[in-house]
Backbone as JSON, one array per atom type, in Angstrom:
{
  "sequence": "XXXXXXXXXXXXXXXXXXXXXXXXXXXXXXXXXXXXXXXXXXXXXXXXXXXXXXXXXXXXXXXXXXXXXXXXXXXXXXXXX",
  "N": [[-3.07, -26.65, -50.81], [-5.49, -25.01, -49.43], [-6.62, -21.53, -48.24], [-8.56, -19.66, -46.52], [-9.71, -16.02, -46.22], [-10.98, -13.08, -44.76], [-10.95, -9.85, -45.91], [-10.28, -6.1, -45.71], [-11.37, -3.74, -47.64], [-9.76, -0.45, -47.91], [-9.82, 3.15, -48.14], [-8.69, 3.96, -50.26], [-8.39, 1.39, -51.84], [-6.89, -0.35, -50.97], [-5.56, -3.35, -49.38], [-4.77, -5.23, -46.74], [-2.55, -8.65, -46.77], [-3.36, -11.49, -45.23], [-0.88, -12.48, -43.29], [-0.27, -15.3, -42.37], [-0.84, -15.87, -45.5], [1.2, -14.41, -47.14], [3.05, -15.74, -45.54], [2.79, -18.6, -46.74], [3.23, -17.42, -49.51], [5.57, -16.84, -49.26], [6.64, -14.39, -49.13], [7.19, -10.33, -48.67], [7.13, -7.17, -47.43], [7.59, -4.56, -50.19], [7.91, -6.48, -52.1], [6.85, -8.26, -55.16], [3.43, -8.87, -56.26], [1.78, -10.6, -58.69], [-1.76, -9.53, -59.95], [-4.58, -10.83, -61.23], [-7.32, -10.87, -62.75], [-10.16, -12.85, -62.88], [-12.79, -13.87, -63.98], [-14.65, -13.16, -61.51], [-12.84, -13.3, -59.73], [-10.1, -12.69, -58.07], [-6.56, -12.98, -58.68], [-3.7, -13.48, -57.03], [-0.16, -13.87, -57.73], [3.37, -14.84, -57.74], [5.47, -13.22, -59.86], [7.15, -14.42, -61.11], [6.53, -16.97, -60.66], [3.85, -16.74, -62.6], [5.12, -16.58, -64.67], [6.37, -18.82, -65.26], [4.49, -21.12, -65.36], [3.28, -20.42, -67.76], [4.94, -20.82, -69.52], [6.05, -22.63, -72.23], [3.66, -23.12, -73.22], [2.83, -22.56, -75.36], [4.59, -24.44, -77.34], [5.08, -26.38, -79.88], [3.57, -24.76, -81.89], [3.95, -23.28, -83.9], [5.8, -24.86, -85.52], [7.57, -28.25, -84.88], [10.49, -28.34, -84.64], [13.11, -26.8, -85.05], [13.66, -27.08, -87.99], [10.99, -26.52, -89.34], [9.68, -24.47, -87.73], [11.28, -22.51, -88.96], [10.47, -22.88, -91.87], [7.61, -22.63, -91.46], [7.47, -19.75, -90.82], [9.23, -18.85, -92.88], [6.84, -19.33, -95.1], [4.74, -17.42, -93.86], [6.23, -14.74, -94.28], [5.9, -14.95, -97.09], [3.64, -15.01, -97.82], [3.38, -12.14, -96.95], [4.26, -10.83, -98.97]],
  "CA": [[-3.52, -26.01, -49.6], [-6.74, -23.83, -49.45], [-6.53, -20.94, -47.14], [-9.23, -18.63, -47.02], [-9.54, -14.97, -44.87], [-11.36, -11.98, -45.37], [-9.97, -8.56, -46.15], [-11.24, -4.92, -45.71], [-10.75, -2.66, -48.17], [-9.38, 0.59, -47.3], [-10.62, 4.38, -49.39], [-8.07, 3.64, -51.8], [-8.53, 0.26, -52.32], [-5.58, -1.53, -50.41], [-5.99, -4.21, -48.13], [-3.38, -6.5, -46.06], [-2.32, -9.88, -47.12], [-3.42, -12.22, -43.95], [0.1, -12.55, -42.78], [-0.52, -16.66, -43.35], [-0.58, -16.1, -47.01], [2.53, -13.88, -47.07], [4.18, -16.77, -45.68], [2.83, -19.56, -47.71], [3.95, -17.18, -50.94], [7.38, -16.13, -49.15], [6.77, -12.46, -49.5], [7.11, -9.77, -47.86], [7.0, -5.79, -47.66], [8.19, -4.37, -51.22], [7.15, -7.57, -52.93], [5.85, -7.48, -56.41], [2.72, -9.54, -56.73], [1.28, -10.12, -60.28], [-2.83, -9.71, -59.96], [-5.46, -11.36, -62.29], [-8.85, -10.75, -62.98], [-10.6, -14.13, -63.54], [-14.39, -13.55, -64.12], [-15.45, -12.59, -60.53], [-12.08, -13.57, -58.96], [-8.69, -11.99, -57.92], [-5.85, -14.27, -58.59], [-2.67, -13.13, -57.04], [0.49, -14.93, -57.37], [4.57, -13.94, -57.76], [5.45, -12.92, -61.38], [7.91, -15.55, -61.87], [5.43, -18.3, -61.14], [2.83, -17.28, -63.62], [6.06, -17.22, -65.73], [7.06, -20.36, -65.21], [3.07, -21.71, -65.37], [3.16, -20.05, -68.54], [6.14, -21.29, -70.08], [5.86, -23.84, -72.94], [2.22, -22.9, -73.24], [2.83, -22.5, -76.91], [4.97, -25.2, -77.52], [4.54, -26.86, -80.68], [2.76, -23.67, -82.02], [4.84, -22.88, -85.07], [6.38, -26.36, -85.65], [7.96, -29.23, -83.96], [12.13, -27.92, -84.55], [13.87, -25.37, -85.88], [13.3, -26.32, -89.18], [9.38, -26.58, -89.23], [9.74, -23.55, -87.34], [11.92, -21.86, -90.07], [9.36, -23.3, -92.81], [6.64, -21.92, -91.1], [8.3, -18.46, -90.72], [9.08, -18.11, -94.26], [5.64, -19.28, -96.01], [4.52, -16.28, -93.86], [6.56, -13.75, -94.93], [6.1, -14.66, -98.4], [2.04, -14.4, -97.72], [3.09, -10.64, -97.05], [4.53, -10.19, -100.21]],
  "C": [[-4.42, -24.84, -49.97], [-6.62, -22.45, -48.05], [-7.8, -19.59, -47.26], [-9.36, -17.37, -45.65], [-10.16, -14.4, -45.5], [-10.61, -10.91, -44.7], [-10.89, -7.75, -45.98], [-10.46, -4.65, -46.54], [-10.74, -1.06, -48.1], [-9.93, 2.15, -48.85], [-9.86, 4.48, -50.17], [-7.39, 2.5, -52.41], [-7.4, -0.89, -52.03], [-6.23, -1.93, -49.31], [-4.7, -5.07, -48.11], [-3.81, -7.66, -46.65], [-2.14, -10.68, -46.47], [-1.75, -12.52, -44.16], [0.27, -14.03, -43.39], [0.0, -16.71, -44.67], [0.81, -15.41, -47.39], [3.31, -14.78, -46.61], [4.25, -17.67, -46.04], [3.16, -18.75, -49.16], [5.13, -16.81, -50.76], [7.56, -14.55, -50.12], [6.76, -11.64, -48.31], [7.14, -7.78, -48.48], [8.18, -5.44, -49.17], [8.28, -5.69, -52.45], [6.34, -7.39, -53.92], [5.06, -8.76, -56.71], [2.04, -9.6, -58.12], [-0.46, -10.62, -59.73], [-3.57, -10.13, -60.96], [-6.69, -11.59, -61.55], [-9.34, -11.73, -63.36], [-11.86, -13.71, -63.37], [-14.55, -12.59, -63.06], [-14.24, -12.81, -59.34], [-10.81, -13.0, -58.74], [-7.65, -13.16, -57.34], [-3.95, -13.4, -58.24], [-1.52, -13.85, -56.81], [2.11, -13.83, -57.99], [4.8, -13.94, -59.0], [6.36, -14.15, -61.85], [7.62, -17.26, -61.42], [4.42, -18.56, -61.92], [3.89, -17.16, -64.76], [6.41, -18.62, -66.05], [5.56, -21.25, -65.59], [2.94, -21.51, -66.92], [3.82, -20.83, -69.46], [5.84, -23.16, -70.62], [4.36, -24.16, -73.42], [2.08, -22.82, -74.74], [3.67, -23.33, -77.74], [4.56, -26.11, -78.96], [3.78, -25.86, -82.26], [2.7, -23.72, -83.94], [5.36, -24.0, -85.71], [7.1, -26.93, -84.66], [9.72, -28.99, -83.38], [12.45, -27.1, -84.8], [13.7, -25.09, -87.58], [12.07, -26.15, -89.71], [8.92, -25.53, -88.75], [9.91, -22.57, -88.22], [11.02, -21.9, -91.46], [8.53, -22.27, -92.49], [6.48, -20.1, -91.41], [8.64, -17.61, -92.34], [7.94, -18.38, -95.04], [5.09, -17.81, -95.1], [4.92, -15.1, -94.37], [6.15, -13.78, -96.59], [4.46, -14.05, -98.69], [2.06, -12.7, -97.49], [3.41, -9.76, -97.89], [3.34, -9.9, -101.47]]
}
C-alpha cells in the first residue's frame, strides 16, 4: 500500500503524521519512530521493524556454523599477533 500526503513543516522542523499513516503503522502519541536518510528521501518506520528487516543480513558472514565461525575467529586473532 502506497499512501502519499503532504506535510508542513513547522520553525522547528516538526510536522504531523497524516493521521492515515499513524494508523497503517499502529502508532500513536509518544511513539518512537526510527528515521532514515535515503539519498533525497525520509524513510520512517518503527525500530523493531528495521530490526527485524535487518536481521540475518549478515548471515553466512563469518562461516556457515559454529565451527567455521570459531575457525574464522581464531585465524584473526592470530593475524593480530
Amino acid at each position: 500500500m502506497t499512501v502519499t500526503k503532504s506535510v508542513r513543516l513547522s520553525r522547528k522542523g516538526q510536522f504531523v503524521l497524516p493521521k492515515e499513516m499513524r494508523d497503517a503503522l499502529k502508532v500513536g502519541e509518544g511513539d518512537e519512530l526510527l528515521a532514515v536518510l535515503d539519498g533525497d528521501r525520509v524513510i520512517l518506520t518503527r525500530p523493531e521493524d528495521h530490526a527485524r528487516a535487518a536481521r540475518g543480513a549478515l548471515r553466512g558472514t563469518w562461516g556457515r556454523n559454529s565451527r567455521e565461525i570459531a575457525r574464522y575467529l581464531n585465524r584473526e586473532r592470530q593475524s593480530w599477533r
